[in-house]
C-alpha positions as CSV (number, residue, x, y, z in Angstrom):
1,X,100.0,60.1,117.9
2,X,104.0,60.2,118.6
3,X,104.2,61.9,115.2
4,X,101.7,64.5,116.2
5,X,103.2,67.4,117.3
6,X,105.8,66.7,114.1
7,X,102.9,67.4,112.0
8,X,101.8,70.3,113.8
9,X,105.3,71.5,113.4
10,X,105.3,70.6,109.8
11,X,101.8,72.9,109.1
12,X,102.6,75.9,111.1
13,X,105.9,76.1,109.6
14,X,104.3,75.3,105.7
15,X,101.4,77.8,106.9
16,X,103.9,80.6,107.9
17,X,106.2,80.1,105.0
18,X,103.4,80.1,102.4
19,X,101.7,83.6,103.8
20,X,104.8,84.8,103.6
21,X,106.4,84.2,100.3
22,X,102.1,85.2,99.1
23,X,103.0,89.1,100.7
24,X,106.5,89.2,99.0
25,X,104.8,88.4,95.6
26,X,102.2,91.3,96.2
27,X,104.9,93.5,97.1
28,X,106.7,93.0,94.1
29,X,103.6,93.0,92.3
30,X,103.0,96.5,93.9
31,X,106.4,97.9,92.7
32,X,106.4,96.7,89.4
33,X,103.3,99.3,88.6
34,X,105.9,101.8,88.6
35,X,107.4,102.6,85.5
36,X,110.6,101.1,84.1
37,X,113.7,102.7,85.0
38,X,117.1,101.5,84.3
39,X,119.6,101.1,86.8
40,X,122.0,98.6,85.8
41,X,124.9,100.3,85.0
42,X,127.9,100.9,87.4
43,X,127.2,97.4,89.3
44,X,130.8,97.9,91.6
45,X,129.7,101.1,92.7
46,X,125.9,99.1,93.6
47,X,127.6,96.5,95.2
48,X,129.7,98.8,97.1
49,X,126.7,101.0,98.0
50,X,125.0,97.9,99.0
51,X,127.9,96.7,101.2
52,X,128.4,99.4,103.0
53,X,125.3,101.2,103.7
54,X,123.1,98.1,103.6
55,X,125.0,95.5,105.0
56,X,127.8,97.9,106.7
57,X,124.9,100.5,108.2
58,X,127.9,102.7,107.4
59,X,124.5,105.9,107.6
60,X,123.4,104.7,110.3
61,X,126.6,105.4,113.0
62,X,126.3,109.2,112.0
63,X,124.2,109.0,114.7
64,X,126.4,107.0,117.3
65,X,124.2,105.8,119.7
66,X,121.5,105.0,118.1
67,X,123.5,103.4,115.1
68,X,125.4,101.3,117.4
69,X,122.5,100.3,119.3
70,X,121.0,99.5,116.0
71,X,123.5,97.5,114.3
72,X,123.4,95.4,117.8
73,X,120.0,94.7,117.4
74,X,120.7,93.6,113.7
75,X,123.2,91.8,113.9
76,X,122.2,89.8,116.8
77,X,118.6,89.1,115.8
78,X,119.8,87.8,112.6
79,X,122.9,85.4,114.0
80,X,120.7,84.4,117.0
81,X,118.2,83.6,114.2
82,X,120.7,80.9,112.8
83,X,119.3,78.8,115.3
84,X,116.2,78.6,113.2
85,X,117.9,75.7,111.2
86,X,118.4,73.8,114.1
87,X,114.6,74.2,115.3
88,X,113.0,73.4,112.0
89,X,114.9,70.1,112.2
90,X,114.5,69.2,115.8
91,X,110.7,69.9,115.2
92,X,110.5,67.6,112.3
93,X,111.9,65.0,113.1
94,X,111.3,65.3,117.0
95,X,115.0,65.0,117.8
96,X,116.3,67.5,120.4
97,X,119.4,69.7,120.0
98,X,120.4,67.9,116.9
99,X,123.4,70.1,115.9
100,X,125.4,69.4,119.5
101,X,127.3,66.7,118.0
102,X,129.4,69.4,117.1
103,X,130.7,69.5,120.4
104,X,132.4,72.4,121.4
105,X,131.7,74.5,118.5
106,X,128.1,73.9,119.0
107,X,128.9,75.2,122.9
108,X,130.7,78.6,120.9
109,X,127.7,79.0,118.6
110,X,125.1,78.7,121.9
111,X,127.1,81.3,124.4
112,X,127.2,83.4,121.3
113,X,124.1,83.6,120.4
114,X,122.6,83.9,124.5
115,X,125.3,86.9,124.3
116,X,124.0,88.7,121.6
117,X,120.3,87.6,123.1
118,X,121.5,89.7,126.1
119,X,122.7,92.3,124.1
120,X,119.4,92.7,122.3
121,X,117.5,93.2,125.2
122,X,119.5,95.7,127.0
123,X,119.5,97.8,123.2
124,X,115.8,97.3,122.9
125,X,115.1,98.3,126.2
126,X,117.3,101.6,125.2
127,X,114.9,101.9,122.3
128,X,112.0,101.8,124.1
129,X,113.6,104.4,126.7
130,X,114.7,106.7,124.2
131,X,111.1,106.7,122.4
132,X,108.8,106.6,125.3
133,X,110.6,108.4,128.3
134,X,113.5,110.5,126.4
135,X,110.2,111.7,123.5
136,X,112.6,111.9,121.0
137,X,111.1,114.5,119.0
138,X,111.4,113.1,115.2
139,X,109.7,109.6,117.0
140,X,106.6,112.2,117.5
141,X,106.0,114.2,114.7
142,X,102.2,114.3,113.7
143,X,102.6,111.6,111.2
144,X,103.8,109.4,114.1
145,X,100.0,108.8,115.7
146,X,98.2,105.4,115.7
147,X,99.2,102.6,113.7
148,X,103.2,104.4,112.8
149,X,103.5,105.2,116.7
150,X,102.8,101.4,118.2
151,X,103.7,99.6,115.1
152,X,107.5,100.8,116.6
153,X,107.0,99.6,119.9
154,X,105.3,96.4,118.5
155,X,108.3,95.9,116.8
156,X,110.4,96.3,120.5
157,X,108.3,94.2,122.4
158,X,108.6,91.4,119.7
159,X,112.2,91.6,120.1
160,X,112.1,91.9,124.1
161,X,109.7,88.3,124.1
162,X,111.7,86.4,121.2
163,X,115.0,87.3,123.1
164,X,113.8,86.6,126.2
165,X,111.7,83.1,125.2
166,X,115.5,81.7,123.9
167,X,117.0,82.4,127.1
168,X,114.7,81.0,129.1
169,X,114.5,77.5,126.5
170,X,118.0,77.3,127.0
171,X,117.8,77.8,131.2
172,X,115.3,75.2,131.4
173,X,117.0,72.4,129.6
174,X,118.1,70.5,132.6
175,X,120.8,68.4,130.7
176,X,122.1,71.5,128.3
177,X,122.8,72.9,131.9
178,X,124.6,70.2,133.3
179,X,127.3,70.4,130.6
180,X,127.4,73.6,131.5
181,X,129.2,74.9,128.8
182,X,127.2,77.1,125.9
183,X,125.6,78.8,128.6
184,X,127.4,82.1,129.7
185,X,123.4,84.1,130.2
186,X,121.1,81.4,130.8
187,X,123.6,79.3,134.0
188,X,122.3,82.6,136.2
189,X,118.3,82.4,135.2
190,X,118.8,78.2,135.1
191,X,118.3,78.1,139.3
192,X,115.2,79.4,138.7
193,X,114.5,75.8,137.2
194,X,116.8,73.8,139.3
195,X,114.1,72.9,141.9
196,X,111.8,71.8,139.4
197,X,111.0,68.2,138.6
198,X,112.8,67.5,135.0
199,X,108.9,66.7,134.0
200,X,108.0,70.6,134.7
201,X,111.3,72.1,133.8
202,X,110.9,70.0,130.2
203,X,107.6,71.2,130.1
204,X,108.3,74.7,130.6
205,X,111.7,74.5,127.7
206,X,109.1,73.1,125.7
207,X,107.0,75.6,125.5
208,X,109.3,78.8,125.8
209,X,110.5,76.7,122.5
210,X,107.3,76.4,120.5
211,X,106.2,80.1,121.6
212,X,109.6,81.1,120.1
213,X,109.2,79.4,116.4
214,X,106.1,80.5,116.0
215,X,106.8,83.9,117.3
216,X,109.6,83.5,114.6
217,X,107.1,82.9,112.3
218,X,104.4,86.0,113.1
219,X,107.2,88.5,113.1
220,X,108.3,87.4,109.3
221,X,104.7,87.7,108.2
222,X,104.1,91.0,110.4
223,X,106.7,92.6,108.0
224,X,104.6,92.9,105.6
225,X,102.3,95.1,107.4
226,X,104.8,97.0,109.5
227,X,107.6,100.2,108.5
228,X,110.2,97.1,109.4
229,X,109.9,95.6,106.1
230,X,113.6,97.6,105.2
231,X,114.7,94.2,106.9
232,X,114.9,92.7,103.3
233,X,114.8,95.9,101.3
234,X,117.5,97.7,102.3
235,X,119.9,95.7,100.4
236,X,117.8,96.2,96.7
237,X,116.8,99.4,98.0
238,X,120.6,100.9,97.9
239,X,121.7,98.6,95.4
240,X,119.2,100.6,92.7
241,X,119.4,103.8,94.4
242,X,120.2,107.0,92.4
243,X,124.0,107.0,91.5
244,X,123.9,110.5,90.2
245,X,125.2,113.6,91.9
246,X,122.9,115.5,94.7
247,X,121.3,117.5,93.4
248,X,121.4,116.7,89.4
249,X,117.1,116.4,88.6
250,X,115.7,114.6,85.4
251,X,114.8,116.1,82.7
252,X,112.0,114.5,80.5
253,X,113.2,113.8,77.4
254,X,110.5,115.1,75.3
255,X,110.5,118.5,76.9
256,X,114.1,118.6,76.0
257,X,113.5,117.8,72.4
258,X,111.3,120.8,71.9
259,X,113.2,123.4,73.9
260,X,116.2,122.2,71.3
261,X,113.8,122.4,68.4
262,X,112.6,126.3,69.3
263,X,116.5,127.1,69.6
264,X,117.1,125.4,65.8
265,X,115.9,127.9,63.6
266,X,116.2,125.4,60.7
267,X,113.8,122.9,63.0
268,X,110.6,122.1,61.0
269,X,108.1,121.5,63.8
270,X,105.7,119.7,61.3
271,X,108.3,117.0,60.8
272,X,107.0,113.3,61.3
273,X,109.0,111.9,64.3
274,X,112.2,109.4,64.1
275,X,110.9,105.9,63.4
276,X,110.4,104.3,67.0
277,X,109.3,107.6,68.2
278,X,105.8,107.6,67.4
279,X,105.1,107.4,70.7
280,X,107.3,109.0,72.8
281,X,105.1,111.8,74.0
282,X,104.1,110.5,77.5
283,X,100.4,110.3,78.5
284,X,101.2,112.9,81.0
285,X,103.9,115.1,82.0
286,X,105.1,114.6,86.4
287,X,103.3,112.5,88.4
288,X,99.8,112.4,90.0
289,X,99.5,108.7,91.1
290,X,101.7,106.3,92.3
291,X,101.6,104.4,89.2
292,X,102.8,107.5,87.2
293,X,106.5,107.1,89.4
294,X,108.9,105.0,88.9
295,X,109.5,101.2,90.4
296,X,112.5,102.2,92.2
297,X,110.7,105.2,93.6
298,X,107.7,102.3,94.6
299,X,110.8,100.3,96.5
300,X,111.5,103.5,98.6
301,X,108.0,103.8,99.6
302,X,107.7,100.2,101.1
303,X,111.6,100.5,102.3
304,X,111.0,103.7,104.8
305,X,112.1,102.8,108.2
306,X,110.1,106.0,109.5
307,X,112.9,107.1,111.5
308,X,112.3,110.2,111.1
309,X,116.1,111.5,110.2
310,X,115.1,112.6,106.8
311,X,112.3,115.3,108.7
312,X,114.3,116.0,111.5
313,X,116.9,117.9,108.5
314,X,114.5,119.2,106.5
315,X,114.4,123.3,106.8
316,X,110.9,123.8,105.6
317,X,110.4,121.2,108.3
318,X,111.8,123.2,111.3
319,X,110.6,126.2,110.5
320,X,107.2,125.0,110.6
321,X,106.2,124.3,107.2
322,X,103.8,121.4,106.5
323,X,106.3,119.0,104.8
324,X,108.1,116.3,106.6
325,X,109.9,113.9,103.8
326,X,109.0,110.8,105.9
327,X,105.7,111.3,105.5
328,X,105.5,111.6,101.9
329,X,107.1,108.3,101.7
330,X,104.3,107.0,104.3
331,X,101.2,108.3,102.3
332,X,102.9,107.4,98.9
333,X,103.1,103.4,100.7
334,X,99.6,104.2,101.5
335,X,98.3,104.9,98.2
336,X,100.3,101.9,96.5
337,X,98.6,99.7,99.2
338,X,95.0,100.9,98.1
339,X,95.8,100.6,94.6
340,X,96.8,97.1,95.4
341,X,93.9,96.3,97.4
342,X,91.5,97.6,94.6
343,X,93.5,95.4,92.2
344,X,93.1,92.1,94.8
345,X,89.6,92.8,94.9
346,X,88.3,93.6,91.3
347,X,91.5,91.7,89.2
348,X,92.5,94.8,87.7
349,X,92.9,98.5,89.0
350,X,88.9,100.2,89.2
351,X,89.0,104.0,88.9
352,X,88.5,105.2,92.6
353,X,88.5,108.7,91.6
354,X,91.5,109.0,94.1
355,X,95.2,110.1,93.8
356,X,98.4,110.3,95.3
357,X,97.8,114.4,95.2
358,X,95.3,116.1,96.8
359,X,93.8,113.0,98.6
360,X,97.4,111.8,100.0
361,X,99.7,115.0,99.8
362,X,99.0,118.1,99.0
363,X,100.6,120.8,96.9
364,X,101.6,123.2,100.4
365,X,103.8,120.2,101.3
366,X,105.1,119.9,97.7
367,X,105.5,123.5,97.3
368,X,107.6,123.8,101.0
369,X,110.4,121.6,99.8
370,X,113.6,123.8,99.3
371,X,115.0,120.7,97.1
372,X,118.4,121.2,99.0
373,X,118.6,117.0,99.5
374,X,119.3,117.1,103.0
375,X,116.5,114.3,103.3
376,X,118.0,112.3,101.1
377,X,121.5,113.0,102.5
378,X,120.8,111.5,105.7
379,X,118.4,108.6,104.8
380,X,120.2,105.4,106.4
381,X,118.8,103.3,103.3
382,X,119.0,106.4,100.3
383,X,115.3,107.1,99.9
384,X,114.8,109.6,97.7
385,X,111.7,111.8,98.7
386,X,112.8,114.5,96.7
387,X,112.6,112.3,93.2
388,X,108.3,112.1,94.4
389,X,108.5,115.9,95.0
390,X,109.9,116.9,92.1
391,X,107.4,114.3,89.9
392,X,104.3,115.9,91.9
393,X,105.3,120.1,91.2
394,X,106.0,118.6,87.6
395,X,102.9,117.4,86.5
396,X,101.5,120.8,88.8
397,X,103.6,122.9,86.8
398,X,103.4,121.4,82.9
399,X,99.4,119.7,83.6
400,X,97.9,121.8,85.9
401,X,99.7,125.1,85.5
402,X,99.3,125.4,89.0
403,X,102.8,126.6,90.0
404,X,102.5,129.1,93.0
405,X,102.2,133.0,91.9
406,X,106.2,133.6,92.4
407,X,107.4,130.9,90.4
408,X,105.2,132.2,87.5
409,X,106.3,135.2,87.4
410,X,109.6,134.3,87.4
411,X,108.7,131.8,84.8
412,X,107.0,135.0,82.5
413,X,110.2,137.2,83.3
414,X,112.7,134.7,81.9
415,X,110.4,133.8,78.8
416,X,109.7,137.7,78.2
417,X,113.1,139.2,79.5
418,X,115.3,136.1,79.6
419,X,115.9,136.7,83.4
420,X,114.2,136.0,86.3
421,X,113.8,139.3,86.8
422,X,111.4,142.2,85.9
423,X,113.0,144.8,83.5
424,X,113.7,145.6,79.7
425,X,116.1,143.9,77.9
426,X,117.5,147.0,76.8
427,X,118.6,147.3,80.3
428,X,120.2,143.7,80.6
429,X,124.1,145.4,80.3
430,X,123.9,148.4,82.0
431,X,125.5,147.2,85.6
432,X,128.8,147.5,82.9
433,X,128.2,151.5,83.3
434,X,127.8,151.6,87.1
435,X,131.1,152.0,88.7
């Protein structure tokens, strides 16, 4: 029975680890439907990219106070969470503050971490302020009802307990108090516990210190589900982001070849295609599912932080157009997740006779965008909502033919006239007369 809780330790921690590490794997299973893209090349400029927007939040301090705010919360919740080590061995092996032999280094790690602990709090509660008494308006946006809206403040009062539960483990430890070094927070809350009996006050450190590992261990496996899953993704998710200029689209390959071929006049459009071109001619031209985009496009989807930057730039966006770029990344997570889901359940994906279009976004929204990048501009983590956009009016415009009336005719005046406008050819020089 002295081994018990040990054991307990042991299964909760092999439990949590395990669910874990099974979500990551159907994450990456998830992106991978995508299609293949390449984006290897230029690795400094990835690394850099990665560095300083990732690591350095370097998009994120455009927006002082909340940037600075945020990189506190970061920062500290990942350094405080150093202590993990510690607590994974102390709960295996039932020893209790095994690291302190470091002496006063171990005193410099504690006060730091109870500092940034403090710090946390007092940024969180800022959060919380500035989303639920402030109203923001990008944190309220119609997308932001329901599950997008608490999942937020779930997020806050995770942070508010877990910082709060170390504190107080720390302020209860009768003889971590008497050294009384390590503990510039936790000496003013540890008279709370002085007039305890050492049985309660290790009673109540012991608990504040089992609901903070396991706390720990729900919030890693509540990533999955929740919009702060950019935790781990940020870092791949800017590494492989788009290197080209703003502003520079794709063009498919294929389209290209015959546009060149109907400007050759010695083309023969009867000739067989290169060897290792047979099939070159995609199934379908844009995208209509999430499995038609690329696996990099997939990453952005489960990266979005939903903060709402990207729609709070957007013109169509503020002048009341239906579009707001964070939510097309939100639906196009949605759809991946149900694709997923049908795949867990029948071992392979079963026609739902759904799609990303028309069930999940529709072609107003698509239509709205200006394409003038400012969404992707001011993403702190470079999602690229436009790349989806410009996939969906694609396979609109070359499957569909469903382009709106304007962009038809513009399209019929530049194949008829070779302008986008409506008038003879003949006439094409004669601003060359007007004085």
């Amino acid at each position: 029975m002295h081994y018990l809780p040990n054991i307990i330790f042991a299964i909760i921690l092999i439990a949590g680890i395990g669910f874990f590490v099974k979500n990551i794997k159907k994450i990456i299973r998830n992106i991978n439907l995508g299609k293949d893209i390449n984006r290897s090349d230029n690795k400094s400029a990835r690394w850099k990219n990665m560095a300083y927007i990732a690591l350095g939040q370097s998009k994120m301090v455009r927006r002082p106070v909340a940037g600075i705010l945020h990189i506190v919360v970061y920062l500290g919740f990942i350094i405080i969470n150093i202590e993990v080590i510690e607590i994974i061995i102390d709960g295996l092996f039932g020893t209790h503050r095994i690291l302190s032999f470091m002496g006063g280094f171990y005193s410099f790690l504690i006060g730091s971490f109870e500092i940034l602990a403090f710090l946390v709090l007092v940024s969180v509660t800022i959060f919380w302020i500035r989303r639920m008494i402030v109203r923001i308006p990008r944190f309220w946006n119609k997308e932001m009802k329901g599950f997008p809206k608490n999942d937020a403040l779930y997020i806050l009062y995770f942070e508010m307990v877990l910082m709060s539960l170390f504190l107080i483990m720390n302020a209860s430890d009768i003889p971590f108090q008497i050294v009384n070094t390590g503990n510039p927070i936790s000496q003013f809350l540890a008279p709370i516990f002085s007039g305890m009996s050492h049985e309660t006050a290790h009673l109540i450190e012991q608990t504040a210190w089992w609901i903070h590992i396991v706390g720990i261990l729900i919030f890693l496996n509540y990533l999955y589900y929740s919009k702060h899953l950019h935790i781990l993704l940020a870092f791949p998710n800017t590494f492989y982001a788009n290197l080209e200029a703003k502003g520079k689209f794709t063009n498919d390959k294929n389209v290209t070849k015959e546009v060149k071929m109907m400007m050759d006049p010695d083309a023969d459009p009867y000739a067989a295609p290169p060897e290792g071109e047979e099939d070159a001619i995609p199934e379908k031209f844009g995208a209509s599912d999430v499995t038609d985009l690329n696996w990099v496009q997939l990453m952005n989807a489960y990266t979005c932080t939903e903060c709402g930057r990207c729609t709070s730039v957007c013109p169509a966006n503020l002048t009341g157009k239906e579009l707001s770029p964070r939510n097309i990344m939100m639906k196009t997570r949605d759809r991946l997740e149900e694709v997923g889901e049908n795949i867990d359940k029948n071992g392979e994906f079963k026609d739902d006779n759904k799609q990303l279009l028309n069930d999940y976004i529709t072609p107003e929204e698509l239509w709205a965008c200006t394409t003038c990048n400012a969404c992707v501009e001011e993403c702190p983590v470079n999602i690229d909502p436009l790349s989806i956009i410009m996939e969906m009016r694609r396979y609109l415009v070359m499957e569909q033919s469903a382009a709106p009336q304007e962009l038809n005719i513009m399209m019929t005046n530049i194949e008829n006239n070779g302008a986008p406008w409506q008038y003879n050819q003949m006439d094409r020089l004669n601003w060359k007369d007007e004085e």
